[in-house]
BALOBA-1460 file (C-alpha; in Angstrom, 3 decimals):
// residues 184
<rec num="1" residu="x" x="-141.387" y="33.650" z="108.300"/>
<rec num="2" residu="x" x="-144.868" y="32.726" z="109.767"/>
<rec num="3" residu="x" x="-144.021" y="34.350" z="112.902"/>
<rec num="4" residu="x" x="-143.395" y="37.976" z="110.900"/>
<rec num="5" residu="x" x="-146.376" y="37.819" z="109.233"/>
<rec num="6" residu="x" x="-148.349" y="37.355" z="112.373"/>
<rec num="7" residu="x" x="-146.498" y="39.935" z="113.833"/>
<rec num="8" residu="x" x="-147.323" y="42.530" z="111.094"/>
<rec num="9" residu="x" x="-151.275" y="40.694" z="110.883"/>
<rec num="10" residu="x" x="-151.109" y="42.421" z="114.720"/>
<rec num="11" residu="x" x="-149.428" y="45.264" z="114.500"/>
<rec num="12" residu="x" x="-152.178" y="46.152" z="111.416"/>
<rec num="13" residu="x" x="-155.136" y="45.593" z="114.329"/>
<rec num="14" residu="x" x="-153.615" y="47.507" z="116.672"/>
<rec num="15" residu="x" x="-153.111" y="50.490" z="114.855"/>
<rec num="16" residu="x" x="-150.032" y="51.452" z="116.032"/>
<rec num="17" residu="x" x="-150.861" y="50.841" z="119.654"/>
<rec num="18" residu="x" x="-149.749" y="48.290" z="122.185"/>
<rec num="19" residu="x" x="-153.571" y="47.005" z="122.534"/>
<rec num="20" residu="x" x="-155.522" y="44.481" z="120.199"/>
<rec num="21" residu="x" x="-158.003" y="46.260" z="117.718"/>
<rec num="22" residu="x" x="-161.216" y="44.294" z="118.088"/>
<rec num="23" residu="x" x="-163.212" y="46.879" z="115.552"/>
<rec num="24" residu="x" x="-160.922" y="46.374" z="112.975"/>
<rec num="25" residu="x" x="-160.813" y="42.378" z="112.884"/>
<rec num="26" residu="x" x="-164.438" y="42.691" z="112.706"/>
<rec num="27" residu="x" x="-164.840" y="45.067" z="110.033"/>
<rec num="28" residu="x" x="-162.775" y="43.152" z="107.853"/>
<rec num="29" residu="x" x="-164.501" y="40.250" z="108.725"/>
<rec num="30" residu="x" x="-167.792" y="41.537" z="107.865"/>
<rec num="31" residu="x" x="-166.581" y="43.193" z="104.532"/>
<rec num="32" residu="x" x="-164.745" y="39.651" z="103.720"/>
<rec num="33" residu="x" x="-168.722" y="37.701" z="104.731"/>
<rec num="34" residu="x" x="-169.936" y="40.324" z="102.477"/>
<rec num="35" residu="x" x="-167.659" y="39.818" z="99.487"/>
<rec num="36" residu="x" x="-168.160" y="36.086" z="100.166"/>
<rec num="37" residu="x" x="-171.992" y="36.420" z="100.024"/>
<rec num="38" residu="x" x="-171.708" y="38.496" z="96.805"/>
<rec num="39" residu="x" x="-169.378" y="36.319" z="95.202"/>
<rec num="40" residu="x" x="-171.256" y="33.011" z="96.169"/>
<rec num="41" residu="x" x="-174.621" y="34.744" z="95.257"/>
<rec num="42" residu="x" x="-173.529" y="35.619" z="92.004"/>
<rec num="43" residu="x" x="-171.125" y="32.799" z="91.257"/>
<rec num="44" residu="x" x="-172.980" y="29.712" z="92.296"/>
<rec num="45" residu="x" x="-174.053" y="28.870" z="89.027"/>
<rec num="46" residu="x" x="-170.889" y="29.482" z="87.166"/>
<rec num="47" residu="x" x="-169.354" y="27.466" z="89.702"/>
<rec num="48" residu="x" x="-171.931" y="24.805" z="90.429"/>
<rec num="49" residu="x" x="-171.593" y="24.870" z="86.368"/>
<rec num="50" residu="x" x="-168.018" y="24.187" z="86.258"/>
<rec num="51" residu="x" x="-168.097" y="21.916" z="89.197"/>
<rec num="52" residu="x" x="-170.728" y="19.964" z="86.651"/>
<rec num="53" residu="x" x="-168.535" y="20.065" z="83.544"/>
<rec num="54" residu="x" x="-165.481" y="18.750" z="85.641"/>
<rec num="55" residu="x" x="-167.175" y="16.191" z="86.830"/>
<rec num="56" residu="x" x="-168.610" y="15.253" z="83.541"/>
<rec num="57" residu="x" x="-164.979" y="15.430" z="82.084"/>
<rec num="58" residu="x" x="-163.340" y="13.185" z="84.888"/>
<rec num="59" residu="x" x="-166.082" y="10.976" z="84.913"/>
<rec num="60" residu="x" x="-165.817" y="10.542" z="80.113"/>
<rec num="61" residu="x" x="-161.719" y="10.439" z="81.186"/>
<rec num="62" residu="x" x="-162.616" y="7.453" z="83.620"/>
<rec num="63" residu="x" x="-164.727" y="6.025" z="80.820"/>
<rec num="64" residu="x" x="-162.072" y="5.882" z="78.514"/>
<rec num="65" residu="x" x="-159.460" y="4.349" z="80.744"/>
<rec num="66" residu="x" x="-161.723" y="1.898" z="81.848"/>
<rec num="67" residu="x" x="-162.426" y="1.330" z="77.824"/>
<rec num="68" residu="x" x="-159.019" y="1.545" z="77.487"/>
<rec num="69" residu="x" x="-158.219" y="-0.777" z="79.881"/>
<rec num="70" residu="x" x="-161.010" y="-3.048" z="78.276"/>
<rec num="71" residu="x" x="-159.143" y="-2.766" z="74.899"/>
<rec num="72" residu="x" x="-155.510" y="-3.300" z="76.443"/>
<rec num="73" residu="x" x="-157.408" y="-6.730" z="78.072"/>
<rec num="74" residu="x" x="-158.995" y="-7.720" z="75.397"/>
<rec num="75" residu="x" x="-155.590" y="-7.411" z="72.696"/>
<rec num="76" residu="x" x="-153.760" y="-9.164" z="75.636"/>
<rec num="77" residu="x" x="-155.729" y="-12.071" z="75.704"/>
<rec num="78" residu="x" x="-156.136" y="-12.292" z="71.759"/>
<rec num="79" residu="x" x="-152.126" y="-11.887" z="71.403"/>
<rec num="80" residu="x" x="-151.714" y="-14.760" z="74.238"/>
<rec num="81" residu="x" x="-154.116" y="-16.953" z="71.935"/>
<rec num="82" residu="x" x="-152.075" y="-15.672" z="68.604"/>
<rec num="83" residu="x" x="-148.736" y="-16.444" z="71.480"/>
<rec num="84" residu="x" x="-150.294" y="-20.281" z="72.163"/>
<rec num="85" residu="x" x="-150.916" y="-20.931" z="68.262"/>
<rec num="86" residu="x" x="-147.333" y="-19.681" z="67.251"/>
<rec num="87" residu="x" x="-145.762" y="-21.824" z="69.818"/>
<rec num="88" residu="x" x="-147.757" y="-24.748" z="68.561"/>
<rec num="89" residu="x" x="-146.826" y="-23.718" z="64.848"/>
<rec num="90" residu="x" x="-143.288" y="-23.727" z="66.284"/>
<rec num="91" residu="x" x="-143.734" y="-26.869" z="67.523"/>
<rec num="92" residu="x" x="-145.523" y="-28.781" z="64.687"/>
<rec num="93" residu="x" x="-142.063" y="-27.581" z="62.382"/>
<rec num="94" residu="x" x="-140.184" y="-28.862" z="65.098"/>
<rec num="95" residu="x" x="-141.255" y="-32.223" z="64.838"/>
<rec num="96" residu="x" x="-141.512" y="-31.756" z="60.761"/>
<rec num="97" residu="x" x="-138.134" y="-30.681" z="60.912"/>
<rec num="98" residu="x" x="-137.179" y="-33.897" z="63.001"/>
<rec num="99" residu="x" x="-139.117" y="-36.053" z="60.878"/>
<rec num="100" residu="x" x="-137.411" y="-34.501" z="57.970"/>
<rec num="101" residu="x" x="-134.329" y="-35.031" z="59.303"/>
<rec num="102" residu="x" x="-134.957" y="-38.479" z="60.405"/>
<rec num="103" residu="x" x="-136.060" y="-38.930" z="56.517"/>
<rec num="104" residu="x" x="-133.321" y="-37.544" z="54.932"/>
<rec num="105" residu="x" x="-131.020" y="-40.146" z="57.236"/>
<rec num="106" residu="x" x="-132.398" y="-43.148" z="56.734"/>
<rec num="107" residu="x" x="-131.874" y="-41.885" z="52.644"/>
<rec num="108" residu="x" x="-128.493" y="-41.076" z="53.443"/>
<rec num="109" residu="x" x="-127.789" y="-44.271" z="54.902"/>
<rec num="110" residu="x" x="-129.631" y="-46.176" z="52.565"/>
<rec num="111" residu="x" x="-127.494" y="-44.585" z="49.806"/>
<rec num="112" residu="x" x="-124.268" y="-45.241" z="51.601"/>
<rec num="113" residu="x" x="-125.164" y="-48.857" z="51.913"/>
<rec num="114" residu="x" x="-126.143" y="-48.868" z="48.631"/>
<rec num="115" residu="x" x="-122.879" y="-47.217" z="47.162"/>
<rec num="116" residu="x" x="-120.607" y="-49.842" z="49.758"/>
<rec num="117" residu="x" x="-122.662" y="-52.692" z="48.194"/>
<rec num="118" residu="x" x="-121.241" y="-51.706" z="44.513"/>
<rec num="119" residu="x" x="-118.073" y="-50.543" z="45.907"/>
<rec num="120" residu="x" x="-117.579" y="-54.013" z="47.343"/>
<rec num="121" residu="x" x="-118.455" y="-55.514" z="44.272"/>
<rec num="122" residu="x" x="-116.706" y="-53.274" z="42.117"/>
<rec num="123" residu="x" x="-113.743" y="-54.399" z="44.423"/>
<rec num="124" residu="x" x="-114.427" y="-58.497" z="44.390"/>
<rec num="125" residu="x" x="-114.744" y="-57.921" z="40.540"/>
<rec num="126" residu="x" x="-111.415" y="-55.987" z="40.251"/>
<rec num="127" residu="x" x="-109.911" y="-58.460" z="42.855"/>
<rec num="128" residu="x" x="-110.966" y="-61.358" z="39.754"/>
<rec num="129" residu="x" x="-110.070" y="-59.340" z="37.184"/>
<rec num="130" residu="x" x="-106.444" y="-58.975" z="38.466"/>
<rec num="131" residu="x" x="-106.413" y="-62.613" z="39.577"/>
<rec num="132" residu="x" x="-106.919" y="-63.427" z="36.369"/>
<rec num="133" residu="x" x="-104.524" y="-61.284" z="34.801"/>
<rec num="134" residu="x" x="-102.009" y="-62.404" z="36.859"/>
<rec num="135" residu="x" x="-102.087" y="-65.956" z="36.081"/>
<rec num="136" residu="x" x="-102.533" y="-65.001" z="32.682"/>
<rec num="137" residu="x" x="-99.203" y="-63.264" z="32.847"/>
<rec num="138" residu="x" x="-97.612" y="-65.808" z="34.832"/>
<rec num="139" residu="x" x="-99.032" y="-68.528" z="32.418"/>
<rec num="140" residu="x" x="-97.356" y="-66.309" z="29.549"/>
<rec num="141" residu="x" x="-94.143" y="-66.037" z="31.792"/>
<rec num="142" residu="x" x="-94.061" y="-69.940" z="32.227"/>
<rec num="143" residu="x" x="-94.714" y="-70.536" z="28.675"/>
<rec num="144" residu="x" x="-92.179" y="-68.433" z="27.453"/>
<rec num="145" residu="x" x="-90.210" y="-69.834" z="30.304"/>
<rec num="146" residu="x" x="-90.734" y="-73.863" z="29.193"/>
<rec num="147" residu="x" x="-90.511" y="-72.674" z="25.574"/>
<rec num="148" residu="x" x="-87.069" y="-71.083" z="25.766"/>
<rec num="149" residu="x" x="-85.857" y="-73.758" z="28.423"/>
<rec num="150" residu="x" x="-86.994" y="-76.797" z="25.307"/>
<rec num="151" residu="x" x="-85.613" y="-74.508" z="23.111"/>
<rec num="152" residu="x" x="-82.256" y="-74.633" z="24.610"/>
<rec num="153" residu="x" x="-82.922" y="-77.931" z="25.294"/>
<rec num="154" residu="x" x="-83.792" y="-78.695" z="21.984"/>
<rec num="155" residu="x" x="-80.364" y="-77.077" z="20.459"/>
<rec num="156" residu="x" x="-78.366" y="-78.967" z="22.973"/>
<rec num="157" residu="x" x="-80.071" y="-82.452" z="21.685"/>
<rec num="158" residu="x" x="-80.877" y="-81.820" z="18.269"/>
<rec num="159" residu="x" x="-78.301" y="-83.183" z="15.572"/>
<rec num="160" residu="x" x="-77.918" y="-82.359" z="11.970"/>
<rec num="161" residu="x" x="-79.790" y="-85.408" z="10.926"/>
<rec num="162" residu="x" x="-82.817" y="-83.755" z="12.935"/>
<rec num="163" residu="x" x="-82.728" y="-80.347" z="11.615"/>
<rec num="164" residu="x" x="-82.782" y="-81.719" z="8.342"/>
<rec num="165" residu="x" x="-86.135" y="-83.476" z="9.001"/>
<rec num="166" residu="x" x="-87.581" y="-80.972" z="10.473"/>
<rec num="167" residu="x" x="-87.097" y="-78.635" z="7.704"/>
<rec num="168" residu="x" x="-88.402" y="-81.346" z="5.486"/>
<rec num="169" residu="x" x="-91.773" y="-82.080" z="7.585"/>
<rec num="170" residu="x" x="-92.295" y="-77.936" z="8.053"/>
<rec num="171" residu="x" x="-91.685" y="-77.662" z="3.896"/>
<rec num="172" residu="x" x="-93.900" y="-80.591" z="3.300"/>
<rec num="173" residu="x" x="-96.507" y="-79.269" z="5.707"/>
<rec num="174" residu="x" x="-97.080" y="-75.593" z="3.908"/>
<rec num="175" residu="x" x="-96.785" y="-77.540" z="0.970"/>
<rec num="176" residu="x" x="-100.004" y="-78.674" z="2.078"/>
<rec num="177" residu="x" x="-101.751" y="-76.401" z="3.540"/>
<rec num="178" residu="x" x="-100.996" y="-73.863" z="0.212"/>
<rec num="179" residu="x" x="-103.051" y="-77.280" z="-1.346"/>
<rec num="180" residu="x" x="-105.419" y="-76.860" z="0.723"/>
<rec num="181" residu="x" x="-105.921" y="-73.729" z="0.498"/>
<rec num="182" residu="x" x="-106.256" y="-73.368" z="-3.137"/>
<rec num="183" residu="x" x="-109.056" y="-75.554" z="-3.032"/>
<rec num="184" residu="x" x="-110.993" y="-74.002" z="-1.055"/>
């Protein structure tokens, strides 16, 4: 493509003909210095104007990056300070945590010895309690035991002669105590 426009660039100065057209590179070129004089002449200012203005503009748009960048620093470092107190904070319930914990153990364990104490006793003193019943009822049981065993006994042994006195003494004897009794 560059080589066709070159082509038709010289085939344009050569009007036509197989030779180069010198006067007609050179008055373009003079009318192009000429339209460049004019337009310089009467656009310096606008130009040197915007030129100004841009400058200005990149120059306030490095500004504020650089106070943005200032900002951005400046956040950074007072989030890694807010960063360094919340992993103390984080820490100190840590070890409040652990200490509660430890607390709360120690209460736990206390209780539990506490409630195995009174179990135990509550144990020894059911362990009497039973003991005692027991030989209560096995005192009862041998009582009754010996009492029906000299009962028998007794019927075996005991002859008219003894029942009779018996039933004498027993009449005499709430004889007695009625006495008694009534006095009272």
């Amino acid at each position: 493509m560059d080589q066709e426009i070159i082509n038709l660039l010289l085939t344009n100065a050569s009007e036509g003909g197989n030779t180069f057209n010198w006067s007609y590179v050179f008055r373009h070129s003079v009318n192009l210095a000429i339209l460049l004089g004019v337009l310089v002449y009467f656009l310096k200012d606008s130009v040197r104007n915007f030129l100004v203005e841009r400058k200005g503009s990149i120059s306030s748009e490095i500004d504020h990056a650089q106070n943005t960048i200032k900002e951005a620093k400046s956040k950074y470092e007072e989030y890694a300070e807010k960063l360094k107190g919340i992993e103390a904070e984080i820490n100190n319930i840590k070890e409040s945590i652990v200490k509660q914990g430890q607390a709360e153990k120690e209460e736990i364990l206390k209780q539990a010895s506490i409630a195995s104490e009174n179990i135990k006793k509550e144990a020894q003193e059911t362990i009497k309690f039973e003991t005692e019943r027991a030989k209560q009822e096995i005192q009862s049981e041998v009582v009754t035991l010996a009492l029906s065993i000299a009962e028998k006994i007794i019927k075996e042994n005991l002859t008219d002669s003894d029942r009779q006195k018996f039933i004498q003494d027993f009449t005499n004897n709430v004889g007695d105590e009625k006495w008694h009794q009534s006095q009272h």
